[in-house]
C-alpha beads as a LAMMPS data file, in Angstrom:
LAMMPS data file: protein, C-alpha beads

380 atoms
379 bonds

1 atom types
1 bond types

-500.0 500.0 xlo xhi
-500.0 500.0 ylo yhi
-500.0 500.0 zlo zhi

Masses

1 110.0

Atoms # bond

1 1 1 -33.383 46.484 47.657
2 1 1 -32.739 43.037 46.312
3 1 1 -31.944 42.054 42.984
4 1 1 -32.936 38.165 41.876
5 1 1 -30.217 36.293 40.015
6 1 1 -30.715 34.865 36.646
7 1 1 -32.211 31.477 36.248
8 1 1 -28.859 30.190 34.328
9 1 1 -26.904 31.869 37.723
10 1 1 -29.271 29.975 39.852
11 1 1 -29.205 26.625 38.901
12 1 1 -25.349 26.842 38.077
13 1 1 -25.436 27.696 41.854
14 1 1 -27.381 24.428 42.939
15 1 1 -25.650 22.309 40.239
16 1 1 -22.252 23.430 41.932
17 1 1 -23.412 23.229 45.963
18 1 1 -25.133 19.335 44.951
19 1 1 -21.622 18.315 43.509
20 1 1 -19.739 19.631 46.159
21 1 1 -21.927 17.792 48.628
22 1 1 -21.669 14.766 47.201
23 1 1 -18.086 14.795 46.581
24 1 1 -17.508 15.332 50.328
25 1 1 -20.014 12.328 50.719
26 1 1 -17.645 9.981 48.454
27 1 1 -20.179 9.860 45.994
28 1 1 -19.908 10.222 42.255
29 1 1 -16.638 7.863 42.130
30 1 1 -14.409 10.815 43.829
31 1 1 -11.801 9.487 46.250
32 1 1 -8.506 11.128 47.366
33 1 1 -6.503 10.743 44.861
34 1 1 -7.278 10.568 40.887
35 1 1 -4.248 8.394 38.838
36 1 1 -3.865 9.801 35.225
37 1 1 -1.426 10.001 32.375
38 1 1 -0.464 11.807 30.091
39 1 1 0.299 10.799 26.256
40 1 1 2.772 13.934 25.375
41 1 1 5.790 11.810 23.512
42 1 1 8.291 13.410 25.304
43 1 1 8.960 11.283 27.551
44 1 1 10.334 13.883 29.796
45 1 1 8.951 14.952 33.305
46 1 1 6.265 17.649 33.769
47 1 1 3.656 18.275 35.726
48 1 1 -0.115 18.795 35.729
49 1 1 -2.863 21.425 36.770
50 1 1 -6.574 20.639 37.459
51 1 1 -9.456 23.071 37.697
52 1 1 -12.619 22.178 39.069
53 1 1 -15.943 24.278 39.042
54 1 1 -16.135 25.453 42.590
55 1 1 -17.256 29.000 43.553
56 1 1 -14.304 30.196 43.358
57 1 1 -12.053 27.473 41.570
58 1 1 -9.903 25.266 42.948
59 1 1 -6.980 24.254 41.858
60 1 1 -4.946 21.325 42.159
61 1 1 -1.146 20.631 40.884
62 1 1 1.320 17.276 41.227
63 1 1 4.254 16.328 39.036
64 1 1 4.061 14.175 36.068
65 1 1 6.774 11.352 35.723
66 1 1 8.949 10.804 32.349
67 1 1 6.200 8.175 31.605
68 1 1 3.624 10.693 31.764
69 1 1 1.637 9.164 35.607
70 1 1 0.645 11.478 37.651
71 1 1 -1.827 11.453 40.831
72 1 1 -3.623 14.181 41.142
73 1 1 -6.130 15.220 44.794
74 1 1 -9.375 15.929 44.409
75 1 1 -10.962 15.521 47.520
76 1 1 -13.743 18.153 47.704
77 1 1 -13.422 19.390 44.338
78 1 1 -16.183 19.782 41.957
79 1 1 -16.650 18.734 38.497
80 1 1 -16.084 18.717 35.789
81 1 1 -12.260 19.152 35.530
82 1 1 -9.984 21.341 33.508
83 1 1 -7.148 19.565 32.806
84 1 1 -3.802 20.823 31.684
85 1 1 -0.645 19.204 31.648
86 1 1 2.916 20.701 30.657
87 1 1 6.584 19.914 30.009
88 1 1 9.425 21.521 28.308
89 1 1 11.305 20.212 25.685
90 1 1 14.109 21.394 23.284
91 1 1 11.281 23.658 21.494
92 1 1 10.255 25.462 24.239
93 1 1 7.474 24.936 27.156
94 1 1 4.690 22.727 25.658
95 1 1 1.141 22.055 27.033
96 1 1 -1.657 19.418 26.477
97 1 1 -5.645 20.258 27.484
98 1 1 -8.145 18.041 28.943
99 1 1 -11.871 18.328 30.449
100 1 1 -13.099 14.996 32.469
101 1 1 -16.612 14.230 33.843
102 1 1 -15.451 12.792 36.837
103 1 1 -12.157 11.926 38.931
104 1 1 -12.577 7.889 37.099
105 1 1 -10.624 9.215 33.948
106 1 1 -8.125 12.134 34.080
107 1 1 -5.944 11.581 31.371
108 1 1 -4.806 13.921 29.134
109 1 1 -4.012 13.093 25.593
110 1 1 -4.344 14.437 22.076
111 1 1 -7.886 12.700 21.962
112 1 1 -8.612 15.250 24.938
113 1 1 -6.674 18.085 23.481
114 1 1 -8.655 18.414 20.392
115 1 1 -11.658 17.923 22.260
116 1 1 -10.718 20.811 24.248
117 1 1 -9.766 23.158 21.798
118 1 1 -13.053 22.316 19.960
119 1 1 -15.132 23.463 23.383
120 1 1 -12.971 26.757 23.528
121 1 1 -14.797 27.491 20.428
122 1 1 -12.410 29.844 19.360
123 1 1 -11.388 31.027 23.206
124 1 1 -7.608 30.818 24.075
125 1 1 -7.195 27.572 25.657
126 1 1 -5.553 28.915 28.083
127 1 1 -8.104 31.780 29.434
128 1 1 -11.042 28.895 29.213
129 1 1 -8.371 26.841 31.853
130 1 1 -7.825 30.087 34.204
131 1 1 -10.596 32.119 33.736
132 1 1 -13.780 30.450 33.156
133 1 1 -16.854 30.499 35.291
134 1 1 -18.253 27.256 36.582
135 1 1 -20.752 27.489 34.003
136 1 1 -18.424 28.006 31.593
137 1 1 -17.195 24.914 32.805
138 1 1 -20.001 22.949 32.143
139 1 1 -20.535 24.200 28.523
140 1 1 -16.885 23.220 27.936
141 1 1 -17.488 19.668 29.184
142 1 1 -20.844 19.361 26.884
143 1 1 -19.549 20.608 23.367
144 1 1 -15.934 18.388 24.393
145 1 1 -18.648 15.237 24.797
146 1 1 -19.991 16.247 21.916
147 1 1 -16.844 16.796 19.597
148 1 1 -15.243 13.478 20.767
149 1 1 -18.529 11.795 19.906
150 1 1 -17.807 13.288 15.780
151 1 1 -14.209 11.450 16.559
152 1 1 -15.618 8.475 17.139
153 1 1 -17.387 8.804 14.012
154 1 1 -14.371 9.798 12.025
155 1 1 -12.045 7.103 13.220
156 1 1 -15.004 4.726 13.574
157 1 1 -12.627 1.507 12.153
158 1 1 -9.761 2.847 14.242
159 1 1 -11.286 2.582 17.718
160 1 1 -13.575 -0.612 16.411
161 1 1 -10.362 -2.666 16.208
162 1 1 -9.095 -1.488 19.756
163 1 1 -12.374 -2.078 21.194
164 1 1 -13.288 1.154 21.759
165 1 1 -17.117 2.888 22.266
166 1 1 -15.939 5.653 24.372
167 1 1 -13.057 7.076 24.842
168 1 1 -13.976 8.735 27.848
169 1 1 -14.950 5.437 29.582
170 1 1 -12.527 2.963 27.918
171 1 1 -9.410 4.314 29.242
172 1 1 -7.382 1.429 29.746
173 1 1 -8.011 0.574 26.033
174 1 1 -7.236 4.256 24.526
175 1 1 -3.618 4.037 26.348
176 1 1 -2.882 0.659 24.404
177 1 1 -4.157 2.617 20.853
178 1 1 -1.614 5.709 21.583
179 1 1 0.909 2.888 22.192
180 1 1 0.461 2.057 18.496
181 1 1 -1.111 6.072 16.874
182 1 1 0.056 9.422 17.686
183 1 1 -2.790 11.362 18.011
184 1 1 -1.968 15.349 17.355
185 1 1 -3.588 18.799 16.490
186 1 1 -1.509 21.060 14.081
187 1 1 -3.247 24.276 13.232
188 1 1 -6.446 23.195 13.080
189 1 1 -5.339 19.810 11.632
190 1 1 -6.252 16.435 13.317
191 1 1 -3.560 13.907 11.982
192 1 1 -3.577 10.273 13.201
193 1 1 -0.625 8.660 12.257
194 1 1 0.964 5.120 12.877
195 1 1 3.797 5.271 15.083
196 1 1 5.757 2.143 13.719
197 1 1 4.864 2.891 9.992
198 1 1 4.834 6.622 9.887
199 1 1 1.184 6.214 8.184
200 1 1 -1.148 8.515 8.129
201 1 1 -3.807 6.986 9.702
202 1 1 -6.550 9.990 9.554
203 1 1 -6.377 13.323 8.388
204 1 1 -8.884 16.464 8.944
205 1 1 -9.760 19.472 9.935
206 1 1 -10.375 19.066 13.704
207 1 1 -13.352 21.398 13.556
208 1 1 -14.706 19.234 11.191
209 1 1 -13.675 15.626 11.528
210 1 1 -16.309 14.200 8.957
211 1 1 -14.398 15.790 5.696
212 1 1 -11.292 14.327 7.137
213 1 1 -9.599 11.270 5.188
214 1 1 -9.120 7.873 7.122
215 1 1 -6.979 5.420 5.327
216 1 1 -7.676 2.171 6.469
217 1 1 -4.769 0.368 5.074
218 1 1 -2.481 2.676 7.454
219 1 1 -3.930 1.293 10.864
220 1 1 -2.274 -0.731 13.279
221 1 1 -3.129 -4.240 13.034
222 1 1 -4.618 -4.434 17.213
223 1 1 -4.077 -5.007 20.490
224 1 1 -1.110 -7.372 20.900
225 1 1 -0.494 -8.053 17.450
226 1 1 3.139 -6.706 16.324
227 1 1 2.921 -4.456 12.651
228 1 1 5.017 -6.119 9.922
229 1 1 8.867 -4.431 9.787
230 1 1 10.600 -6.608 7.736
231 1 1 9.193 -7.992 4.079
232 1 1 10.368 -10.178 0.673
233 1 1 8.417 -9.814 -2.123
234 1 1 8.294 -11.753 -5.543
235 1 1 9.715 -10.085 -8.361
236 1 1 7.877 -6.635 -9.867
237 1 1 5.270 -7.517 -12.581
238 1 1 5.137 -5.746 -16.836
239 1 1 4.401 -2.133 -16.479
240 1 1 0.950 -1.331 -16.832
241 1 1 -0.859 1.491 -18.962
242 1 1 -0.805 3.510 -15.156
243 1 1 2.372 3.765 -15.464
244 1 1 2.811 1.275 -12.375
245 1 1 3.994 -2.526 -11.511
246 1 1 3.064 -4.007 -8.561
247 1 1 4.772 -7.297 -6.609
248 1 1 3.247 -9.133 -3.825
249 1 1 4.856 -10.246 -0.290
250 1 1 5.703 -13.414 0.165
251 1 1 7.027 -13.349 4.021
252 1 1 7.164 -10.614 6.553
253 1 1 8.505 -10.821 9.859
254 1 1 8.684 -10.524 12.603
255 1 1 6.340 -13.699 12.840
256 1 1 2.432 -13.499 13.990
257 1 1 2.872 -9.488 12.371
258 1 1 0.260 -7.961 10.624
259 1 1 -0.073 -4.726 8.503
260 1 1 2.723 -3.027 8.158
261 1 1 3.827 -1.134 5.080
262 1 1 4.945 -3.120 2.631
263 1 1 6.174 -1.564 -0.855
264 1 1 4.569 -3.261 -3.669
265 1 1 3.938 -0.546 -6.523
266 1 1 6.773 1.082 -7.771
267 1 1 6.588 3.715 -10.835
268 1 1 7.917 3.093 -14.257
269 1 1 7.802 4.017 -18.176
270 1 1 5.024 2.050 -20.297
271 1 1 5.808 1.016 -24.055
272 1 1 2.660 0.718 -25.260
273 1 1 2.637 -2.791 -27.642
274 1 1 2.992 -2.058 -31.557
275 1 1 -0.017 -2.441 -33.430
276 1 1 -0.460 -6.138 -35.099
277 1 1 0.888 -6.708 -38.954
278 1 1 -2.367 -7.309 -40.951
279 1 1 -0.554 -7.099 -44.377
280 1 1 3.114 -8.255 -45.791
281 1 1 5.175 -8.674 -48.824
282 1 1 7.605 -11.338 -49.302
283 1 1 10.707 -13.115 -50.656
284 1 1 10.661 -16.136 -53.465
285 1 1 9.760 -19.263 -51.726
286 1 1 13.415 -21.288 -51.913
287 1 1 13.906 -25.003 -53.468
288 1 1 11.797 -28.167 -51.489
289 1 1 13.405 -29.071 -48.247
290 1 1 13.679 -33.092 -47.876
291 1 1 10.896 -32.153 -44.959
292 1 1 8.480 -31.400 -47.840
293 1 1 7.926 -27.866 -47.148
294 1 1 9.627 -24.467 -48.956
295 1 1 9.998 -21.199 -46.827
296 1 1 9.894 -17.718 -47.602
297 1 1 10.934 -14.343 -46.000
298 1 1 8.808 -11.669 -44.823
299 1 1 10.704 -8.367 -46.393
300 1 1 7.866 -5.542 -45.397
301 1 1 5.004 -5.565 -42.933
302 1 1 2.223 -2.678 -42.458
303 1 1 1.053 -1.280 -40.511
304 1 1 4.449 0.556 -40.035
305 1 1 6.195 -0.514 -36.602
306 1 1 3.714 -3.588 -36.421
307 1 1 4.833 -6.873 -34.801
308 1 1 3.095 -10.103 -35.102
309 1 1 0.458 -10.955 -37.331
310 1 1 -0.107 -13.992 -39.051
311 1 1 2.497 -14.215 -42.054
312 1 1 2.494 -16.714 -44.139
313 1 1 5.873 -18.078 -44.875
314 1 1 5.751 -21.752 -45.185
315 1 1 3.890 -24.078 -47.554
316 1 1 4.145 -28.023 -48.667
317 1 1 5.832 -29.177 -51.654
318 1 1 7.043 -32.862 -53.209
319 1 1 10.984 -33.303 -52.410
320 1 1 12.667 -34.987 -55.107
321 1 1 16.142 -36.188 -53.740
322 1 1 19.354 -34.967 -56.384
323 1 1 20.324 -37.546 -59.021
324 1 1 23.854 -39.257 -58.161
325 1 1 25.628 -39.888 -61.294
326 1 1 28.151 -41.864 -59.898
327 1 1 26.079 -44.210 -58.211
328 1 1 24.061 -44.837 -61.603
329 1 1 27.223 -45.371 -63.594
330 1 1 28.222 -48.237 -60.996
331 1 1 24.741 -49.461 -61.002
332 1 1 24.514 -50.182 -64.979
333 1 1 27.408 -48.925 -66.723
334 1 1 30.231 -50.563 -64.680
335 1 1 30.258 -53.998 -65.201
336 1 1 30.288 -53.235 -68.848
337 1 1 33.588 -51.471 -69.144
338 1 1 36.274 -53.543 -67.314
339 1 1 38.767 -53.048 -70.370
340 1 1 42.182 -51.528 -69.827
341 1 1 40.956 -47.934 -70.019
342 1 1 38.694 -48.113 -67.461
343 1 1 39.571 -45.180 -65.474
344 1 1 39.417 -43.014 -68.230
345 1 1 36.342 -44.196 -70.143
346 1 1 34.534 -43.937 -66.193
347 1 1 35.487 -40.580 -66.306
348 1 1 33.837 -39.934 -69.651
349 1 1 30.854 -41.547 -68.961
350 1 1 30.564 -39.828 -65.330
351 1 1 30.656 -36.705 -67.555
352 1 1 28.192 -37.555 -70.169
353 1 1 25.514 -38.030 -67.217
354 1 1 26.240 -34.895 -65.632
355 1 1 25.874 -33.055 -68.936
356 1 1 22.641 -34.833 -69.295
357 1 1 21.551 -34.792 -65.597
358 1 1 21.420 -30.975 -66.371
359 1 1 19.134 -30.838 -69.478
360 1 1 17.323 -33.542 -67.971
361 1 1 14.660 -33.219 -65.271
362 1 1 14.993 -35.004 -62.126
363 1 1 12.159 -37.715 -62.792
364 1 1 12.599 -38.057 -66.134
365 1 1 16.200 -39.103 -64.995
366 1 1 14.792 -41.770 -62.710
367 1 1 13.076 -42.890 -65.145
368 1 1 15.506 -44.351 -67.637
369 1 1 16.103 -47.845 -68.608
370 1 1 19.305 -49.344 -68.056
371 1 1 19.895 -49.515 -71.830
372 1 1 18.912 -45.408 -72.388
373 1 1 21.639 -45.198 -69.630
374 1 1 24.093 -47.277 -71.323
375 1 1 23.553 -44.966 -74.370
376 1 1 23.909 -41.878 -72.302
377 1 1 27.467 -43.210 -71.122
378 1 1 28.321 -43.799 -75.123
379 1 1 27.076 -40.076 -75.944
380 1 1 30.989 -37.865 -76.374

Bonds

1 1 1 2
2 1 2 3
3 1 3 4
4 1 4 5
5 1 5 6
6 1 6 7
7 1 7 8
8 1 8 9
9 1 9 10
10 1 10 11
11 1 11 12
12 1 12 13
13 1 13 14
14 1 14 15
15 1 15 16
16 1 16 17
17 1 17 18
18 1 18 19
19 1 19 20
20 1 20 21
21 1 21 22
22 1 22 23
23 1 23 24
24 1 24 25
25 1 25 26
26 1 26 27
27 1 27 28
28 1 28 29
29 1 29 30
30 1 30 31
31 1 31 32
32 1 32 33
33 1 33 34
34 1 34 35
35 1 35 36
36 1 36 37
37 1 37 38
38 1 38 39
39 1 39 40
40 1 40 41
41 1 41 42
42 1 42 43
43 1 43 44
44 1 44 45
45 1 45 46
46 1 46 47
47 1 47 48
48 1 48 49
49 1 49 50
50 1 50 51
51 1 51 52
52 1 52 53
53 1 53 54
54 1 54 55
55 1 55 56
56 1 56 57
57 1 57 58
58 1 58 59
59 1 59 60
60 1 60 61
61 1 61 62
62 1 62 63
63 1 63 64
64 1 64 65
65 1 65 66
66 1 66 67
67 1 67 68
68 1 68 69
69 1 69 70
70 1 70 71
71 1 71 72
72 1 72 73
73 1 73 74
74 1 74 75
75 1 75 76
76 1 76 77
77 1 77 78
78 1 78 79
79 1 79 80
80 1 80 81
81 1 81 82
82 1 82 83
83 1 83 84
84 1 84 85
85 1 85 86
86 1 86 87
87 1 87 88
88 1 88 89
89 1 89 90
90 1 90 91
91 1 91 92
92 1 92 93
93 1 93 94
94 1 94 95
95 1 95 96
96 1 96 97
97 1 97 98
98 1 98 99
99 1 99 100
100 1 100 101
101 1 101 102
102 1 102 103
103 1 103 104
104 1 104 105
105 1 105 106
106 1 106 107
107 1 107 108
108 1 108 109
109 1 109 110
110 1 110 111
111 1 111 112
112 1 112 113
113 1 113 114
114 1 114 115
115 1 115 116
116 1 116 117
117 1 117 118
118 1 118 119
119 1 119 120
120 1 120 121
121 1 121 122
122 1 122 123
123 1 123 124
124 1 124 125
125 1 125 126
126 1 126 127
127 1 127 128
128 1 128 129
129 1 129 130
130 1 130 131
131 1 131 132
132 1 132 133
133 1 133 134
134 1 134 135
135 1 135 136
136 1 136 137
137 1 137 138
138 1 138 139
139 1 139 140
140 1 140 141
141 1 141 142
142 1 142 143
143 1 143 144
144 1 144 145
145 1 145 146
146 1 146 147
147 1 147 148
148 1 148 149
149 1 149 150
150 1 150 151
151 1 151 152
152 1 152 153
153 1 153 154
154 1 154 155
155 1 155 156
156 1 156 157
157 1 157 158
158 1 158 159
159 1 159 160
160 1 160 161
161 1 161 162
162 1 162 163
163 1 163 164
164 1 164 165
165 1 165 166
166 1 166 167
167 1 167 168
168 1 168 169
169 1 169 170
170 1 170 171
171 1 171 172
172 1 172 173
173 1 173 174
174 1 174 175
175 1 175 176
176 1 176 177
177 1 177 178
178 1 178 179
179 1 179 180
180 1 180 181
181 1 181 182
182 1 182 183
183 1 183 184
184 1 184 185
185 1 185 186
186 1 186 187
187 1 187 188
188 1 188 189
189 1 189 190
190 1 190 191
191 1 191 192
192 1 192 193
193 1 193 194
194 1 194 195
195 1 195 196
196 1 196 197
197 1 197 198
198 1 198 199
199 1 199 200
200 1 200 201
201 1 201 202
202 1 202 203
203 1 203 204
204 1 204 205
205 1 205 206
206 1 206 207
207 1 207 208
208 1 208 209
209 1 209 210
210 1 210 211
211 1 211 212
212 1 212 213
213 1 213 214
214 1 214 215
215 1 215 216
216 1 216 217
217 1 217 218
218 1 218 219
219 1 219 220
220 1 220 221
221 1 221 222
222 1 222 223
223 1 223 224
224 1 224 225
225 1 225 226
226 1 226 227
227 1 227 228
228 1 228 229
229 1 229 230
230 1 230 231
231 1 231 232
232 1 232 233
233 1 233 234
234 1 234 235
235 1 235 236
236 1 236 237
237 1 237 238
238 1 238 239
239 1 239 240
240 1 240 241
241 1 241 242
242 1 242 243
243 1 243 244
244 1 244 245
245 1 245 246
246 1 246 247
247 1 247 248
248 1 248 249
249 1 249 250
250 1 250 251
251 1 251 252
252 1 252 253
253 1 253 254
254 1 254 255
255 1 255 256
256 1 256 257
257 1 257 258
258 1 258 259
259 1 259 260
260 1 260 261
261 1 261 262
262 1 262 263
263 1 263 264
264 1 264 265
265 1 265 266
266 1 266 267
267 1 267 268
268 1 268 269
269 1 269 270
270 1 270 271
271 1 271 272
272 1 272 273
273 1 273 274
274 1 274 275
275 1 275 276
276 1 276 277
277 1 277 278
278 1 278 279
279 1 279 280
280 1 280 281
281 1 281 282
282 1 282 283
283 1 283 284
284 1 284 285
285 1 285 286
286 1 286 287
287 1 287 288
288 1 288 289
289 1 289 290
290 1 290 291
291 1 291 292
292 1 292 293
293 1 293 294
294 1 294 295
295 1 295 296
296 1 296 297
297 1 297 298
298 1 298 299
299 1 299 300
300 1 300 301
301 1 301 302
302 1 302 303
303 1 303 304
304 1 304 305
305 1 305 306
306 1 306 307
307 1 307 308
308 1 308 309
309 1 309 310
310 1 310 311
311 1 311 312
312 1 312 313
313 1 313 314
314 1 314 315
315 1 315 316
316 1 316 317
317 1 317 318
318 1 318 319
319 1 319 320
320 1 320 321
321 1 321 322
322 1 322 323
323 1 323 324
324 1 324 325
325 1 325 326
326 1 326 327
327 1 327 328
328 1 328 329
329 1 329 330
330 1 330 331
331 1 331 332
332 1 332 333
333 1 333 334
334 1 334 335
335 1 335 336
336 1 336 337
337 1 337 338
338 1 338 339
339 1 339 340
340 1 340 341
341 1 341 342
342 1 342 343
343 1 343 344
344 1 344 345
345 1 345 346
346 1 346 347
347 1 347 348
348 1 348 349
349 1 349 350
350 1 350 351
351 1 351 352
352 1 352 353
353 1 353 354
354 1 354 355
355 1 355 356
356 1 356 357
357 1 357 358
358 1 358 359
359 1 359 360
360 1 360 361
361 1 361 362
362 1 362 363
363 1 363 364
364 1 364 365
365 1 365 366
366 1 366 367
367 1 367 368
368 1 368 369
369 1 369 370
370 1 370 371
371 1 371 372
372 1 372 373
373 1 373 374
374 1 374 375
375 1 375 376
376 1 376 377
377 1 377 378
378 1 378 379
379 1 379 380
C-alpha cells in the first residue's frame, strides 16, 4: 500500500534535491570555502557551527579568531544556513545566531541575531539551530528577511548614512557601521548604541521595531569621519523658565570630527523677574544744583517686590549761585573805608551783609545799587 506525501513534503523535497544539485555544480555563488565574521565584542576566540537544509542536515564547524574571521566549508551543502557562533567569556559560554541565503554572506552579528530570534517565533533558538526540518529552514530564512526588512525601516537614517539598502547584501558596509554601533538584543530589547559616545542610538522592542525610539542626534557621524571627543564651549547662558541654560561649542577636536556628545544644557534654579513698579512715593525734591536740575528719592514702590518702572526723580529748575559778601564789600564798600580802623569797621560791615543776605532773597540781593550797599555796610 502506498501512502502519497503532502504537497508542502513534496516540494520541500525538490526545493532541497535542486539546491543540492546546483551547489555540486558551483552554481548559486557556493565555492569551498565561505569567509565570515563575527561581531561578538569579545574579542576572544570561538568558533562557529553551520547548518544547512539537507535531508538529513549537515553540519559544518571551524574556529573563529579573536577578531571574530572564520572560514567556514560548504561544499555540497544546501541552503539556507543556520548560523551559530560561540565563545566564552568571564560570564559564562555566550552564543550569537544567524540564517544566510547563500554562502556570499555568513556573518553573524547582532543585526542577524535579532533577526533570528524574530524567525524562532517564540522557539528556543537553539532547538530551531539543531532540530529543525529543512522546511523549517526555509520559513526561518523568510520571516528573518522579513524582520530585517522592519530594521531597515526602524534605523532607516542609521544605515542611510553608511550606505546601506540591505544588510544582507552590503556586508562590507555593515562591518564598518558595527565598527562605530553596538548592535544587541536584551530581553526582547533591540538597543543600538554608539560605541565612542555611549549613545543610545535606537531603542525598541525587537518584536516590534516600529514603536522603538531612534535618536538621531546619537549617530555616528559616517564612514571615515572620526566622532568629536574633546570640546570648549562659550560660557552657559541666564537660566530659562525650563529650568535650563544652554552654551554652544566653539572647537572640538580631534580635527575633521563630527557629532560627538557635546554637553551644552546643564540644569539650574530660575528666579523668575519681579514684577515692574507702576506706582511710587517720594522724598522732597532738594535745593537747585548749578546743573539746573533738583533730585528726589524714591522711598516706596508698589507693586511690593517690584523693580524698575519709570520713577520720576529729576526735574529742571533756575540755579541762582550764593551771594559772596565779601566779594561785594571789596567791590563797593572798600575803597570807602581806608581810615585807621579798617580792619575792624570791614568786619562790621562783612557782618551787616550777612545779617541782611539772610532776610534778603538772593536776587533781590543782586539787585542793589552800590549806594543801598553802602547803606547796608552803615546799618549796626
Amino acid at each position: 500500500m502506498s501512502h502519497s506525501r503532502p504537497r508542502a513534503t513534496q516540494e520541500g523535497l525538490f526545493a532541497a534535491t535542486l539546491l543540492l544539485a546546483l551547489s555540486a555544480c558551483g552554481v548559486g555563488g557556493l565555492g569551498q570555502t565561505a569567509a565570515g565574521q563575527a561581531q561578538t565584542d569579545a574579542l576572544l576566540a570561538g568558533s562557529i557551527t553551520l547548518n544547512d537544509s539537507s535531508l538529513p542536515t549537515q553540519t559544518r564547524q571551524a574556529p573563529m579568531g579573536d577578531d571574530g574571521a572564520y572560514a567556514v566549508q560548504v561544499t555540497g551543502l544546501v541552503p539556507p544556513f543556520l548560523l551559530r557562533v560561540g565563545w566564552t567569556d568571564a560570564s559564562g559560554a555566550r552564543q550569537l545566531y544567524g540564517i544566510a541565503d547563500d554562502a556570499g554572506n555568513v556573518d553573524v552579528n547582532g543585526i542577524t541575531d535579532v533577526a533570528y530570534w524574530s524567525a524562532c517565533a517564540g522557539e528556543p533558538e537553539e532547538r530551531l539551530f539543531a532540530d529543525s526540518s529543512a522546511d523549517r529552514k526555509r520559513d526561518a530564512s523568510v520571516k528573518a528577511r522579513a524582520h530585517v526588512a522592519t530594521l531597515v525601516a526602524a534605523l532607516a537614517p542609521l544605515l542611510e548614512r553608511y550606505g546601506i539598502a540591505d544588510p544582507s547584501a552590503d556586508r562590507d558596509a555593515v562591518r564598518v557601521l558595527l565598527q562605530d554601533v553596538s548592535v544587541v538584543r536584551l530581553d526582547g530589547l533591540l538597543l543600538v548604541t554608539n560605541r565612542v559616545t555611549g549613545g543610545v542610538v535606537f531603542q525598541g522592542p525587537a518584536e516590534d521595531l516600529a514603536s522603538g525610539t531612534f535618536v538621531a542626534a546619537s549617530m555616528p557621524p559616517g564612514p571615515g569621519i572620526p566622532t568629536c571627543t574633546s570640546f570648549t564651549y562659550s560660557a552657559y547662558g541666564a537660566c530659562r523658565p525650563d529650568g535650563t541654560q544652554v552654551r554652544t561649542v566653539l572647537a572640538s577636536l580631534p580635527a575633521g570630527c563630527a557629532s560627538g556628545a557635546p554637553v551644552t544644557v546643564q540644569a539650574c534654579t530660575y528666579l523668575p523677574p519681579s514684577p515692574a513698579c507702576t506706582s511710587f512715593t517720594y522724598s522732597a525734591y532738594g535745593a537747585c544744583r548749578p546743573d539746573g536740575t533738583q533730585v528726589r528719592t524714591v522711598l516706596t514702590s508698589i507693586p511690593r517686590g517690584c523693580s524698575g518702572g519709570a520713577p520720576l526723580t529729576s526735574r529742571a529748575c533756575v540755579y541762582v549761585p550764593p551771594i559772596d559778601g565779601a566779594a561785594l564789600y571789596t567791590q563797593y564798600c572798600a575803597g570807602c573805608h581806608g581810615n585807621s580802623r579798617k580792619g575792624s569797621r570791614a568786619s562790621t560791615i562783612q557782618r551787616a551783609i550777612d545779617r541782611n543776605t539772610g532776610r534778603m532773597g538772593t536776587a533781590a540781593l543782586r539787585a542793589l545799587t552800590p549806594a543801598q550797599i553802602a547803606a547796608i555796610s552803615a546799618a549796626p
